[in-house]
Steps between C-alpha positions, in 0.01 A plus 500: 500500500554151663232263570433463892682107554858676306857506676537859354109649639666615834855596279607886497529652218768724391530736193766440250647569227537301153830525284255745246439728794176388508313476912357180547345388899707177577443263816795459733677205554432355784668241766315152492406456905570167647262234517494155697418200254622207333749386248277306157652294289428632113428264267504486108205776338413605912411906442458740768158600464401156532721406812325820625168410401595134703627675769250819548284427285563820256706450264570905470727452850785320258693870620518315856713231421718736315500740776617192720752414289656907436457420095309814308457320216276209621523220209828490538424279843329215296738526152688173421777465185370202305775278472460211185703271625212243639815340711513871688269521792273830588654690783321482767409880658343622776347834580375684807123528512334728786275398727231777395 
């Protein structure tokens, strides 16, 4: 169901129900562990996948940075508001990337 290098392959999975009443296998959330690593400052089009692929080299370990930072929905790390105002400076961000 998930490919071998996915958060979810060692996931339980649970039987649920839909709103039709329709049984559907779902994989239970789970509680990101802890990890020791370092904070990275994000800069303007920076993507997980490729901060992963710099960092691991595999870009399909983006989910470890998320993990590290407790967000589920991963872009949401690297998403900036354009502001355009040109006198209106980026923010500058930083997120938590795991050692491995």
């Amino acid at each position: 169901m998930f490919d071998e290098n996915s958060r979810y392959i060692k996931g339980v999975t649970v039987e649920v129900e839909t709103a039709q009443g329709v049984k559907v296998l779902a994989v239970k959330l789970r509680r990101p562990p802890y990890v020791p690593g370092k904070f990275t400052e994000t800069k303007g089009t920076d993507r997980l996948d490729m901060m992963a692929h710099r960092r691991y080299k595999d870009g399909t370990k983006f989910w470890h940075v998320a993990d590290a930072n407790s967000e589920l929905e991963a872009n949401r790390l690297v998403e900036r508001e354009r502001n355009e105002n040109p006198l209106v400076r980026e923010e500058t961000r930083f997120i938590f990337v795991p050692e491995s």
